[in-house]
C-alpha positions in Angstrom: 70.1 96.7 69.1 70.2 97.2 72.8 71.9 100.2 74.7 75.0 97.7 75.8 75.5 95.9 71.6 75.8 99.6 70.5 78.3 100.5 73.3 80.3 97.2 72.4 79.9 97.9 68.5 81.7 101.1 69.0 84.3 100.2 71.1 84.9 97.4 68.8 85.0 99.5 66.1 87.6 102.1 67.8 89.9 99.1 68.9 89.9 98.0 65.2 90.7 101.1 64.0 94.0 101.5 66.7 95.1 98.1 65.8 98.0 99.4 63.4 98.9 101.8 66.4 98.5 99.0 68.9 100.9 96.6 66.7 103.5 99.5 66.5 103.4 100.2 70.1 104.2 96.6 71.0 107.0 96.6 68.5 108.4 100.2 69.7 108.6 99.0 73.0 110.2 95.7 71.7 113.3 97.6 71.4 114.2 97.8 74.6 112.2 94.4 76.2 112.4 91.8 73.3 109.8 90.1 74.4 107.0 92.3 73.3 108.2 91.1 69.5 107.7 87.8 70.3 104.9 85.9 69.3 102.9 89.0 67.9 99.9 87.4 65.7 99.3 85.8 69.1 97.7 89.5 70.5 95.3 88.9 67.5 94.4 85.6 68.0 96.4 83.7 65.2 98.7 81.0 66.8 101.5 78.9 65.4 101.4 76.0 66.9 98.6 73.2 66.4 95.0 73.5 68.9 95.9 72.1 72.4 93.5 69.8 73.9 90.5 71.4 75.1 89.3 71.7 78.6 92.0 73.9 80.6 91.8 76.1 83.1 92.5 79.4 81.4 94.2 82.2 84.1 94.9 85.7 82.7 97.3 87.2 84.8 97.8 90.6 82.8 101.0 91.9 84.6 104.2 90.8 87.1 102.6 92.0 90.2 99.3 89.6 89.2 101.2 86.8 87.3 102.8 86.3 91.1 99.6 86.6 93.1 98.3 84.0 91.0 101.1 81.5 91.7 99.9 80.3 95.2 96.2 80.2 93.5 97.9 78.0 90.9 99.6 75.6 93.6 96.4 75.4 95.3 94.3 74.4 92.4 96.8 71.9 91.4 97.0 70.3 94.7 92.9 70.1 94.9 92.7 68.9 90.9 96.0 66.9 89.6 96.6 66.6 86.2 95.2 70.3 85.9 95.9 71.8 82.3 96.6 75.3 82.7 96.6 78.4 80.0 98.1 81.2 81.0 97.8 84.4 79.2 99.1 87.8 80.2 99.6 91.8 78.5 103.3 92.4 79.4 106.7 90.9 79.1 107.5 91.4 82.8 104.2 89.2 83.3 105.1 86.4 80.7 108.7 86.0 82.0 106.8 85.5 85.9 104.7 82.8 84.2 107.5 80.5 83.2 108.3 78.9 86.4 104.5 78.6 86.4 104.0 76.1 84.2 104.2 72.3 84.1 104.2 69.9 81.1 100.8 70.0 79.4 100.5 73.5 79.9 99.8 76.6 77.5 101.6 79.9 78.0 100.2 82.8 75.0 99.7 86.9 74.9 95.9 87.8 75.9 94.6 88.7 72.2 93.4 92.5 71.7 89.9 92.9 72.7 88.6 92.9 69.4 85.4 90.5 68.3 88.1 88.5 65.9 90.9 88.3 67.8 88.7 87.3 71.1 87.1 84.5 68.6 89.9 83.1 67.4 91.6 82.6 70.9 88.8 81.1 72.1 87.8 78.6 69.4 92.1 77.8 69.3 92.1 77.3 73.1 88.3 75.8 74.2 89.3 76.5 77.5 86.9 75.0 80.4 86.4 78.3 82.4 88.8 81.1 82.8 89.9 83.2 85.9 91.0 87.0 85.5 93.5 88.4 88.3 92.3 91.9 89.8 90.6 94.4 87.7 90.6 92.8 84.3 87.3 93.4 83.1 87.1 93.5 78.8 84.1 93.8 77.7 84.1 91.7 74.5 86.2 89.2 76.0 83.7 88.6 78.9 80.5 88.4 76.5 82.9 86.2 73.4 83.3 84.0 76.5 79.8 84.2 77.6 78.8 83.3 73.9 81.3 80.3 73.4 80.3 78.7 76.8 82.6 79.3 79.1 82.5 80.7 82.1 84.8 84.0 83.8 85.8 84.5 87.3 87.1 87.6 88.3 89.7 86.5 91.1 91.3 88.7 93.6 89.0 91.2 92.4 89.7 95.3 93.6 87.7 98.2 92.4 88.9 101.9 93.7 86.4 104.8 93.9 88.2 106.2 91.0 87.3 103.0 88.5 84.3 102.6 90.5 82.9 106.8 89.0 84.8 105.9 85.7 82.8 102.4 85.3 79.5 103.9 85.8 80.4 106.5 83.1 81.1 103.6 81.0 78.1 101.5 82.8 76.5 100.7 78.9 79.6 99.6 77.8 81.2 97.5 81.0 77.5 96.1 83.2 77.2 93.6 80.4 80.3 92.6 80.7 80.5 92.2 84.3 77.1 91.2 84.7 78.4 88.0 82.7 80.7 86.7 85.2 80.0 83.5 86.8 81.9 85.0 90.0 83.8 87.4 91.9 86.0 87.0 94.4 86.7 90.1 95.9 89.8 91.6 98.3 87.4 93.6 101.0 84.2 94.2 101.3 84.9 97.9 99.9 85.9 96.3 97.2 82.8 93.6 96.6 80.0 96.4 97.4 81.8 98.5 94.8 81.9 95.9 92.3 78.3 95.2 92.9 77.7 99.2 92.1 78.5 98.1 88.3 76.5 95.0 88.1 78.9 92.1 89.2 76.8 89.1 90.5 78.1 86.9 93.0 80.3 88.7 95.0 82.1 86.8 97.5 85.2 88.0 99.8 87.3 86.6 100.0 90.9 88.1 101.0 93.7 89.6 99.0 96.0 87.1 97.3 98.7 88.9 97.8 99.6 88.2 101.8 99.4 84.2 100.7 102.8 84.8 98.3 105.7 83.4 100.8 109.1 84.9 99.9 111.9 82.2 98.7 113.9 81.6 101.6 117.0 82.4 99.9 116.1 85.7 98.2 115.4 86.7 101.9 119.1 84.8 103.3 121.0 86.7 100.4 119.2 90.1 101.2 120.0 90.1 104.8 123.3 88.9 103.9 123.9 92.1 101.8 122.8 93.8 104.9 125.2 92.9 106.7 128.0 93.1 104.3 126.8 96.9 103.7 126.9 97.8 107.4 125.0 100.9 107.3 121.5 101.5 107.4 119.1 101.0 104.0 116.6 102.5 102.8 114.4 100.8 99.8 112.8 103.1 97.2 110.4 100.2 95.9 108.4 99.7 92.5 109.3 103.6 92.0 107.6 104.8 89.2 108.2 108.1 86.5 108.4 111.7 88.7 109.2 109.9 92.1 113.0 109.2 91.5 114.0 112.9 90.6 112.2 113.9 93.7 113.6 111.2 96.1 117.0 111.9 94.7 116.1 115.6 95.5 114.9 114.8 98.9 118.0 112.4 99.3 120.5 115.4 98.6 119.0 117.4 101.4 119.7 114.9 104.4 122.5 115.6 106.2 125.7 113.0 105.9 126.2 110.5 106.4 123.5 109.2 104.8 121.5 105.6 104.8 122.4 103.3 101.7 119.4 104.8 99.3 118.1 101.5 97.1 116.0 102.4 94.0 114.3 99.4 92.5 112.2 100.9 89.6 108.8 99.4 89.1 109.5 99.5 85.3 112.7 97.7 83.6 112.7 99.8 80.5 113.2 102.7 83.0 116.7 101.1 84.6 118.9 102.6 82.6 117.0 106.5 82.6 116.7 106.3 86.5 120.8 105.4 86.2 120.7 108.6 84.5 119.5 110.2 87.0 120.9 109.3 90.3 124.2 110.2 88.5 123.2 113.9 87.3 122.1 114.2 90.8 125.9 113.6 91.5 125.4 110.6 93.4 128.0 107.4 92.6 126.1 104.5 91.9 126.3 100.9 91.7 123.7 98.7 89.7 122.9 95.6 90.6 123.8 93.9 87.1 127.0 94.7 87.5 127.7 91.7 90.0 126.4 88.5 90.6 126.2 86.7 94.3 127.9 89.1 96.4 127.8 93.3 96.3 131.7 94.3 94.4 134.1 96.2 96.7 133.0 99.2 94.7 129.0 98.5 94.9 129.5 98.9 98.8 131.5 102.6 98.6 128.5 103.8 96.3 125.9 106.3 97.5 123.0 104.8 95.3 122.3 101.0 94.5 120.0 100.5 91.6 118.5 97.6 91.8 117.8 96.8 88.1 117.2 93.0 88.2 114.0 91.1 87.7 112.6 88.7 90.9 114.7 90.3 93.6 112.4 92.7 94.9 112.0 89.9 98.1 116.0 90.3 98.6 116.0 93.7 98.3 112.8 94.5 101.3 114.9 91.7 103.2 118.0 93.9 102.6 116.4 97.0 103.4 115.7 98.7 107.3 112.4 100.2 105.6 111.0 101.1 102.7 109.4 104.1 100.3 106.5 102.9 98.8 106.3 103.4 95.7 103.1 104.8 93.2 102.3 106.2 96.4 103.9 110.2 96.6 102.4 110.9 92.9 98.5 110.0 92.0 99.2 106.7 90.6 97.4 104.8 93.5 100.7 103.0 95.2 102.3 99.4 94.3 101.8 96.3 96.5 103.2 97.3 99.9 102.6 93.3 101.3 105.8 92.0 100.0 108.0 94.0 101.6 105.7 93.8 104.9 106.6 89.9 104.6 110.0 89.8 104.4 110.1 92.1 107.6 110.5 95.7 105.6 108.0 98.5 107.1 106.7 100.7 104.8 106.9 104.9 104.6 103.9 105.5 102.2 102.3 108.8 100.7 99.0 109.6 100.1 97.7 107.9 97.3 97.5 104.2 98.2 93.8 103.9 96.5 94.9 100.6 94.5 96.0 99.3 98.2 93.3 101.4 100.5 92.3 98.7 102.8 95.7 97.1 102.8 97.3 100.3 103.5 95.0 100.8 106.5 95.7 97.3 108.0 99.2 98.3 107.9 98.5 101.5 109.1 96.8 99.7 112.1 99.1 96.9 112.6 101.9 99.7 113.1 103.9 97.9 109.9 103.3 101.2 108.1 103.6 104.9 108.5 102.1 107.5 106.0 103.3 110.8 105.5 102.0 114.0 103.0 105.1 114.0 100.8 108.2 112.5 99.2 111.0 115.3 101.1 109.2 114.3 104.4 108.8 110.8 103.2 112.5 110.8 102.8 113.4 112.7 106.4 111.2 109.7 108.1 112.9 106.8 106.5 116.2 108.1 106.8 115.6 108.2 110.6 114.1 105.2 111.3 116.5 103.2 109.3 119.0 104.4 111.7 116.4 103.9 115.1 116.8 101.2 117.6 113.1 100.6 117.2 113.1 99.3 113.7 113.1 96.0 115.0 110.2 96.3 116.3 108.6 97.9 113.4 110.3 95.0 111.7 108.1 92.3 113.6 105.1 94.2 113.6 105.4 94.1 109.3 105.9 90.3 109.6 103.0 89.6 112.4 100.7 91.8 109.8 101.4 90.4 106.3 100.8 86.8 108.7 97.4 87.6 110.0 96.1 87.9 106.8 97.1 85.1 105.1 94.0 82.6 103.6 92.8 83.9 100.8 94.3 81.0 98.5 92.1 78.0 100.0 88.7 80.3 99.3 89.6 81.3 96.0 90.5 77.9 94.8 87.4 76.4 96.6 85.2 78.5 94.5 87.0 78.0 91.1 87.2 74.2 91.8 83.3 74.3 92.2 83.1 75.9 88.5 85.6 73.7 87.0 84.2 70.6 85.4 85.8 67.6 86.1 87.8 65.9 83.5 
């Protein structure tokens, strides 16, 4: 047995071993998001319903932030190839509930199963999907070799790779170089990105452009946000995707501006955080207004609030439309910053810290463009968005985030070229 089965046999082996722990994770957290009790045996490869016909395009989008960059992909591929059968897979609840809208009649919606030799089996074998497309950085090593061994070929789409995965995959570089040396292609963001991935073995390495600047806000998420703007009539400022450590700072950071202060909007990145951030912004002594508490328009009381939490799913294009500029967030703690194009397309500049490493090339394009400031810290973070969301020159910060998350845009056509090429036709 080579250096790579022995790897694979062990991490196997530990994945076995943490299924029970896996299962009672998923059922924990079901508690608070239902969803992640639904359909369970699916996560191990045992399905319900009858074997769907064989032959679809398989897309594993693993989370919400990748289920919607792989929704132009999607559109493109179906207007190339009609009658495409898709299987979607994805990891979290916020990622199946994107999927939805995704599909069309014919299609296949089901949890990716655990990376376990079994589970991997049985999905494929239930499924016979014709090739299959992972979104970003989802690289499983028995999943890509099960796949290799059933005949079907894996394309890593949108692919990144920071520094920090890029030292951690050449630790791992017996278990993961098979893996990713089985890939049929990869489509890579940057070029950073495709000469890292070639580091740990990935063959065919195109670039091809980050998904993410092809995603066009719905019109009317981006009519009712500036609507709210108005209706506010004070300046906002968006804390968005905020994740756990950032909001007791910024509410921190908040308390020492001087009044009167900007509207502050916290949109945590997590929904089973909602109701702890609510917590918080009100033990910081702040009066605050959550979005579920109205439906089309803002209530008289929403508009006295200091602190709007926005605590819906889908909105986050309303709220950048809403906002005057916006705290990126991931960013002012080491967790590598959250996708800072969305709000750069619906006209929302960006105050970022200094860990973007998920974003890095991104970041510096905005950086460039002038869509985007960065700053060392969340207090001073805080200090530079309160005053430019009161500045005359926001609107021109404002059209310089539109003009950059524009220039970009093309990275649909050459991803959906490729996987067309390595889809059989049916």
């Amino acid at each position: 047995m080579n250096g790579g089965r022995i790897a694979r046999a062990g991490y196997a082996t530990l994945l076995r071993g943490l299924t029970p722990v896996y299962l009672a994770r998923l059922w924990w957290r079901g508690r608070r998001e239902r969803a992640y009790r639904h359909a369970i045996p699916e996560r191990l490869g045992v399905y319900a319903d009858p074997k769907p016909q064989p032959g679809a395009l398989w897309l594993h989008a693993v989370s919400l932030g990748e289920t919607r960059a792989a929704a132009p992909l999607i559109d493109a591929l179906r207007a190339h190839r009609p009658g495409l059968r898709l299987l979607l897979t994805h990891s979290t609840a916020t990622g199946r509930e994107a999927g939805v809208p995704l599909l069309q009649p014919g299609d296949v919606q089901a949890w990716l199963p655990y990376d376990t030799p079994g589970a991997v089996r049985r999905f494929l074998r239930h499924f016979r999907p014709a090739l299959g497309v992972l979104m970003e950085t989802e690289v499983w090593p028995v999943l890509l070799i099960g796949a290799q061994q059933a005949g079907v070929p894996m394309v890593l789409a949108n692919a990144r790779l920071s520094m920090k995965s890029l030292r951690k995959g050449l630790r791992l570089k017996r278990l993961l170089q098979p893996a990713v040396n089985s890939l049929a292609a990869v489509l890579a963001q940057t070029e950073s990105d495709a000469q890292r991935l070639r580091a740990v073995g990935a063959p065919s390495v195109q670039v091809c452009g980050n998904l993410k600047f092809d995603m066009t806000p719905p019109p009317e998420l981006l009519a009712q946000g500036q609507g709210w703007r108005a209706v506010a009539a004070r300046p906002v400022v968006l804390g968005a995707s905020t994740r756990e450590g950032e909001e007791a700072a910024l509410l921190a950071a908040w308390r020492a501006l001087p009044s009167p202060r900007p509207l502050l909007l916290v949109v945590p990145r997590h929904p089973q955080r909602f109701d702890e951030v609510a917590q918080l912004v009100q033990q910081a002594g702040f009066t605050l207004a959550r979005r579920s508490s109205w439906s089309a328009s803002p209530t008289a009381e929403a508009l006295q609030a200091n602190v709007w939490l926005g605590d819906s799913m889908g909105e986050m294009p309303l709220y950048a439309a809403m906002a005057d500029v916006a705290l990126l967030g991931g960013s002012f703690e080491p967790l590598g910053g959250q996708n800072l194009i969305e709000a750069a397309a619906c006209g929302c500049p960006v105050v970022m810290g200094p860990h973007t490493f998920n974003f890095a090339e991104a970041a510096e394009l905005a950086l460039a463009a002038g869509a985007a400031e960065r700053v060392n810290d969340l207090p001073q973070g805080v200090r530079r968005a309160a005053a430019l969301a009161g500045d005359a020159a926001q609107a021109t910060w404002a059209q310089r985030a539109l003009a950059f998350a524009q220039a970009h845009r093309g990275a649909t056509e050459r991803m959906a070229s490729r996987v067309l090429e390595l889809l059989p036709m049916h």
